[in-house]
N, C-alpha and C positions, 0 to 999 in steps of 0.2 A: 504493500500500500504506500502510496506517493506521501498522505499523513493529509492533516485536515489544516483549517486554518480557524483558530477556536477563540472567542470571546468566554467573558466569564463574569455570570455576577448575577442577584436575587432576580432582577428585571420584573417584578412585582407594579402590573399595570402597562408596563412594554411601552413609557412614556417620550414622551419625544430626547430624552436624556437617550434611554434606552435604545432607540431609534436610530441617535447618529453613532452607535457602536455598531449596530445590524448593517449601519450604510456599508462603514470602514471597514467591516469582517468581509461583503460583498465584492467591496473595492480590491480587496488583497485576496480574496477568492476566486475575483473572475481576471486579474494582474499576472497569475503563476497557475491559473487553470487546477488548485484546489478547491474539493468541496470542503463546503463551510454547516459550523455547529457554533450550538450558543450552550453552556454549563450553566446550570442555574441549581439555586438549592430547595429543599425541603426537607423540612418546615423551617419557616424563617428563625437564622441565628437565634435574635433575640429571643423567642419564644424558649428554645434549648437551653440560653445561656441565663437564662430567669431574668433577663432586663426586664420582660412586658409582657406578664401574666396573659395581658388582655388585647394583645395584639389580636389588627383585625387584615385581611388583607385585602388589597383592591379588586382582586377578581381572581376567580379558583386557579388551581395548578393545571387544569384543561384548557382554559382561556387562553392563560397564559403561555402555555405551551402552542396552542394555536395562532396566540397573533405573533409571535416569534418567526414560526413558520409560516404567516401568510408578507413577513416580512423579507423572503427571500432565503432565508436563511435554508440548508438543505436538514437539518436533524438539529435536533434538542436535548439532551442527554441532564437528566437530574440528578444530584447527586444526594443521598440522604443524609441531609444534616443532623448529626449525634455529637454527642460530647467527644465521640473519639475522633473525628474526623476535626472538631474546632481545635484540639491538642495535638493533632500532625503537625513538627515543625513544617515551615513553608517550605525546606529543600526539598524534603519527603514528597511534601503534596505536589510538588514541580515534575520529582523523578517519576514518582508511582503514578500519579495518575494523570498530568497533563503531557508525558511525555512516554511511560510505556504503556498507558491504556488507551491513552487517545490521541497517541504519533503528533502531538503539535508540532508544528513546522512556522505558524507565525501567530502570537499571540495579543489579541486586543481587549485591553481594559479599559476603565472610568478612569477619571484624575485621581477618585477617594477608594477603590476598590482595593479590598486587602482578602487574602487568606492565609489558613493556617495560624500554629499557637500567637498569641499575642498579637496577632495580624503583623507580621511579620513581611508577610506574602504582597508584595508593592511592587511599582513599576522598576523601582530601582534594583531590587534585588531580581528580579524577572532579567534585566538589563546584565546584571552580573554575572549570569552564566549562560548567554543568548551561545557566545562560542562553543561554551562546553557542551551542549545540548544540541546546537547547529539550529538553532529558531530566532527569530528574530520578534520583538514585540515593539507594541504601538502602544500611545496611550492617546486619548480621547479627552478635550478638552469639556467643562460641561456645559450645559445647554440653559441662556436665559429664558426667561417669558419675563418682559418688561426687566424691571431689576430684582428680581424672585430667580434665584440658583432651582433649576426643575429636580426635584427629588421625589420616591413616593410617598416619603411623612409630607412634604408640604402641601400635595394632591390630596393628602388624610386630609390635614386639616384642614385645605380649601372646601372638602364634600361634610365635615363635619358641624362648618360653619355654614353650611348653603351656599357658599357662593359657586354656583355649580359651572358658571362660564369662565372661570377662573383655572378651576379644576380640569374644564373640557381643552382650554389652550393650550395647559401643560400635558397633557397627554395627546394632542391631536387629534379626537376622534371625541364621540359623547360617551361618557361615564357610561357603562354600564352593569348592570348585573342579571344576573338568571337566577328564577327560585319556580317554584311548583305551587300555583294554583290551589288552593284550601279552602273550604265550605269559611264563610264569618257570617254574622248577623244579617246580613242583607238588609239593610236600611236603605242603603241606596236604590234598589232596585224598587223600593216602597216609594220612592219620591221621583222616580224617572232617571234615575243615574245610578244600572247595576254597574258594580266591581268587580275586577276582580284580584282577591285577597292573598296577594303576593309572599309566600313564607320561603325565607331564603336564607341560608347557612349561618348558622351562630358567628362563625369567624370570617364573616365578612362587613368591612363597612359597607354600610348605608349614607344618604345623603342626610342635614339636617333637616328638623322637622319643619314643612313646608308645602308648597302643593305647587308642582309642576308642570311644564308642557314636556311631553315625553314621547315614546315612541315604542309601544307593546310588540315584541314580535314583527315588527318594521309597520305596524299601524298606527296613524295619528291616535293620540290619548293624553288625559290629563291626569297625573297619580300628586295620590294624598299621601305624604311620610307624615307620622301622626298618629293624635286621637282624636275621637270626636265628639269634642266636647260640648256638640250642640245634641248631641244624645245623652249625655253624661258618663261618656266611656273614654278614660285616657289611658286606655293600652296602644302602647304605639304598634301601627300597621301598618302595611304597603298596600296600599289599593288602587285600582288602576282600572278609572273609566276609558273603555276606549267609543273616537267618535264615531259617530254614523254603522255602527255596527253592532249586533247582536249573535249570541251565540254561546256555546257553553265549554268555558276552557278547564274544567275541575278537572283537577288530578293530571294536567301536564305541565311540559315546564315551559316558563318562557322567559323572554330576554328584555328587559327593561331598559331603555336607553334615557338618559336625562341631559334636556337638551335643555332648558331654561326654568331659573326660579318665578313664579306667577304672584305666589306673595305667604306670608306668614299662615300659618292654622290657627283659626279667629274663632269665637265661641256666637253664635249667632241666637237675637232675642226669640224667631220663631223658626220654626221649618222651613215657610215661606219666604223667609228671605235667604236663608239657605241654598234654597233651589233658587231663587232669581241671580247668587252671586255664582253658584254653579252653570249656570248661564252664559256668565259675564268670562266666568273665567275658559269655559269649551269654546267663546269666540275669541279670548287672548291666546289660548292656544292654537287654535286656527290660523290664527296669523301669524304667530310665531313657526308653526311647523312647514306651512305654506314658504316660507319663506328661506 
């Protein structure tokens, strides 16, 4: 085998940061006519190394592995993040695994991308045995959106805060997520606006609570993150009218894209004005989606 040309790093959300590594794995792929892989981990460091009990991730280990690969890239290879793999010195993790497991022949990282014990594992030391190993590596300068360094915590907490066009620039593409359809209250459906009641993986974030113009399964729709406290229920859910259509999605999965915040989750004095601001906001979406 001629050997691969291999990036490396969580890629959690596959954001435009992420992006201009897939370019430059590309570039040095189709430069020497090797095929190209991206090394990504699981489950995220922090979770293993007990930083963040409650880490949530941008989008599943499937996603991600798909948009990786719809990014050009030719294979994806995961590696399973354990305590023993974070305590391989970085020569180890160089020798065993980016260089007798997966023949690197030219390697591209992040400006901040480290592996192995004590993250060790750096451009510079990558750099230090480029001759011993016969591979050559690149490093990847990072990527603004306005004056915001693009990272996936900053993406976290652009979708934690609402601000979802924020979140949507640094990732180039609209926020999404997938969850499976489940029976709820149906109030909606009582007032002319069924749902449908989006439950979706514990260890995923979600966006701030809000009501959306969105995009179910690539159909115009408006979703409530929230509760609904003009029923007197503040369990937060995902629900998701969609427009001009009818039909019954329980018990499959679908894909929720968030393309613009529409406004706060408001407690309203009667029904009827409920329904007249669900109204107001299926024609803000309308034009937003339209658009």
């Amino acid at each position: 085998m001629k050997g691969f040309v291999i990036t490396l790093g969580n890629f959690d959300g596959a954001h435009k940061g992420h992006q201009a590594l897939f370019a430059k794995t590309l570039e040095i792929s189709n430069k020497f006519d090797l095929p190209s892989m991206a090394i990504s981990y699981h489950p995220n460091p922090a979770i293993v190394l007990g930083k963040k009990s409650n880490f949530t991730y941008l989008q599943s280990l499937e996603d991600r592995k798909n948009d990786i690969l719809k990014s050009g890239l030719s294979r994806v290879e995961v590696l399973p993040f354990t305590e023993e793999l974070a305590s391989m010195e970085a020569e180890d993790f160089l020798e065993t695994i980016l260089i007798n497991k997966f023949q690197a022949k030219h390697i591209i990282i992040g400006f901040n991308h480290c592996f192995g014990r004590e993250r060790r594992g750096n451009f510079e030391l990558l750099k230090k045995y480029e001759t011993v190993y016969d591979y050559k590596v690149y490093e990847v300068e990072p990527v603004y959106s306005g004056d915001d360094k693009i990272s996936s915590s900053l993406i976290r907490r652009f979708l934690q805060e609402g601000i979802i066009l924020s979140a949507n620039l640094c990732l180039g593409k609209f926020f999404n997520i997938s969850g499976t359809v489940v029976e709820g209250r149906k109030e909606g459906r009582t007032i002319g606006f069924p749902t449908a009641n989006i439950l979706i993986p514990a260890d995923l974030v979600f966006p701030g609570l809000g009501v959306y113009a969105t995009l179910t399964n690539g159909m115009p729709s408006m979703t409530n993150v929230g509760g609904k406290p003009t029923f007197g229920d503040d369990r937060i859910s995902i629900e998701s009218h969609i427009l001009n259509w009818s039909g019954d999605l329980y018990g499959q999965s679908v894909r929720l894209e968030f393309v613009e915040k529409i406004r706060d989750v408001q407690k309203f004095a009667s029904i009827d004005d409920l329904k007249a601001q669900l109204t107001k906001d299926a024609i803000t979406s309308h034009r937003i989606l339209d658009n």
